[in-house]
Phi, psi and omega in degrees: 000137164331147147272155171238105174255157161315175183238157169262121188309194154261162189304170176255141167309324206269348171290138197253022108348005157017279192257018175308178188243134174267337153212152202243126151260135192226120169040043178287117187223155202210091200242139169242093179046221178296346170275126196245080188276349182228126198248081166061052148302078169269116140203140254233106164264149166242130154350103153084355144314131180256106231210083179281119153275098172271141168177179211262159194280126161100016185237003150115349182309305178296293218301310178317301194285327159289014157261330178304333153302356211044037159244046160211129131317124157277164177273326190203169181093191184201151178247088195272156182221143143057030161076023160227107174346087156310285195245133182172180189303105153058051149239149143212151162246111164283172194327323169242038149262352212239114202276059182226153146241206167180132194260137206260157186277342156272146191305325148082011190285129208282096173331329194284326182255164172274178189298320183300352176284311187299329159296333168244031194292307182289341179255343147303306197283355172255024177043057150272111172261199178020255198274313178303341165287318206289329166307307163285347170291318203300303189318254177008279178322318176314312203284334183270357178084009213248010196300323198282335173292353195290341183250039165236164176309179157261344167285035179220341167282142154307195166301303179307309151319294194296306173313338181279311154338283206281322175315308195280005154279327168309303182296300205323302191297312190077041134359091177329317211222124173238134166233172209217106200246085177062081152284009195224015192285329187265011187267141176303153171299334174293319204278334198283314186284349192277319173304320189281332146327309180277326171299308170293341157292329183277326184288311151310319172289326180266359169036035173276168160266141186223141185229124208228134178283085174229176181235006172284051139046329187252347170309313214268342164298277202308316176263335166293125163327295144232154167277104150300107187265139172215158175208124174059060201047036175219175170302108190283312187211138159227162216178150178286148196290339154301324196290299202272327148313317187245020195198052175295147210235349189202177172273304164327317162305297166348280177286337180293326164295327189177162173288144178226147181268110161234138220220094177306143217203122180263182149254132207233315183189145169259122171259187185267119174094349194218177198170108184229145186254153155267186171225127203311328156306337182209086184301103183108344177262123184246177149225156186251123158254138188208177190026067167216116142348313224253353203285166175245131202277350178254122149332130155086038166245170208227138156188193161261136139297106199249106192255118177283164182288349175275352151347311186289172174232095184274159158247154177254125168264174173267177171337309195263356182266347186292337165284307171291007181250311163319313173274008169249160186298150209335099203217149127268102178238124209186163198284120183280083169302342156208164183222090245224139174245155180213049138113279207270314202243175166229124178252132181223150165260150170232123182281106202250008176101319173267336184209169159276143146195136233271126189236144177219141196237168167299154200255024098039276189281147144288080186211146207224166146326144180085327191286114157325113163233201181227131171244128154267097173242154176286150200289327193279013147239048165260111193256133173266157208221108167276159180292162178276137207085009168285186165208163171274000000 
């Protein structure tokens, strides 16, 4: 269900605040008896920032953002919003002093009103009458496409619909801080990528900040400014979303984002620009890492090599190339054991003897079971992973 909360005025055009901050977590920790769902949580939202928590069902994510909501108590730390103390040593403010709203993962929509009441239910409650409600629902309805709708129930709406319904009672209060807790996990995929567009499109028109919950990997690539990755109630990595798809701080960040080929790995010698590992699985295979900040720099030190699969660059070879092929730094050569299509790309495995590995091409190409190739990949998309506790 919606909060109906105060509203936070809008920023003034003349500020010069830019990057204030909106909202401040400080060492937020959260305990259920012996269970420790939030472990000593800092993190920094700025103004007009869009900011996805990602993480795995059961990593703290929901619990975090519903304190931030004041609907969980911390056990310690403290939650400032727009630079005024929410949550802290013997504060709580509750939920509807706190100039956030929040849309819940169920549609929450009250069946007894139409849409236009149920949108304009929170803005009555910030005691906005006459023209002026009436102006902000219609504005409000508009902007979600939801306008031809206002005088129906919520039970005559989809799914999709009723969700956008909970978004724009959300938007409607005109909120400092709007958050989102999975809203689109019960929507089919097509409606889920068209919502998530329009969330982000909403997040823009409205010049709100938004902290948005999902364990889905491509909302959060796609919609977010940055990613906050969390595991096992604390931060694995956050980072604007190419940085944490192609430069992952751990193998857990790593697979969570997307598959990955990973290769247990030594460092056998460094040049100016380069780093080449052997790899440990395959005796006698070396690969080259080069242009990565992150690659590593000491002899003997152990991790993985991490190629993800559209990395590669396949080829079909003939009868006679596979060897001469075989033999160069990082060229991989083996038997496509599947081939599998899904519409723009194709995924495939290919079996090079020593190992499997996941490949994924333009769905394009003409590539079948059976077909011999070649994977190339470049050394400046090698991601190197130090063991944990390592050093580079």
């Amino acid at each position: 269900m919606n909060m109906t909360v105060q509203s936070k005025a809008a920023i003034s055009a003349g500020s010069s605040a830019v990057d204030a901050v909106a909202l401040q977590a400080q060492d937020v920790t959260i305990r259920y008896r012996d269970v420790t769902a939030v472990d000593r949580l800092s993190l920094t939202v700025n103004r007009g920032e869009f900011v996805a928590l990602l993480g795995p069902s059961g990593c703290g994510k929901t619990t975090f953002l519903r304190a931030i909501a004041g609907l969980n108590p911390l056990s310690a730390g403290s939650i400032a919003i727009d630079g005024r103390p929410m949550a802290g040593h013997r504060l709580h403010v509750p939920p509807e002093r706190r100039p956030l709203n929040m849309v819940f993962q169920s549609y929450a929509i009250w069946p007894h009103l139409t849409v236009r009441e149920n949108v304009g239910y929170g803005v009555r409650g910030q005691g906005i009458r006459g023209r002026e409600l009436a102006d902000r629902v219609e504005e409000t309805l508009a902007a979600v496409g939801l306008l031809h709708y206002a005088d129906r129930y919520g039970t005559e709406l989809s799914g999709g619909q009723q969700q956008r319904v909970a978004v724009a009672r959300a938007l409607a209060t005109r909120p400092f801080l709007m958050l989102y807790d999975e809203p689109l996990s019960n929507l089919d995929a097509g409606l889920r990528e068209q919502v998530r567009e329009q969330i982000v499109d909403l997040h823009h028109r409205f010049d709100t900040t938004t902290i948005y919950v999902t364990h889905d990997q491509a909302e959060a690539l796609s919609m977010a400014d940055r990613v906050v990755l969390m595991n096992a109630g604390r931060i694995e990595q956050e980072a604007e979303p190419r940085t944490l798809y192609h430069q992952p701080s751990s193998e857990f960040a790593a697979r969570f984002v997307g598959p990955i080929n990973a290769m247990p790995a030594t460092v056998a010698d460094v040049g100016e620009g380069f780093t080449n590992v052997a790899l440990l699985d395959q005796p006698g295979r070396t690969l080259r890492l080069g242009g990565s900040e992150r690659r590593p720099r000491t002899t003997g030190a152990t991790g993985q090599a991490v190629i993800r699969p559209e990395y590669f660059e396949l080829t079909r070879l003939g009868d006679t190339s596979g060897d001469e092929a075989a033999e160069e730094r990082n060229v991989f050569v083996g038997e496509v054991t599947r081939a599998a299509f899904v519409g723009s790309r194709i995924q495939c495995v290919v079996a090079t003897g020593a190992m499997d590995l996941a490949v994924e091409v333009s769905g394009v190409r003409d590539i079948k079971r059976g077909d011999t190739v070649s994977l190339r990949v470049d050394p400046s998309k090698v991601i190197w992973l130090d063991e944990p506790g390592g050093e580079q």
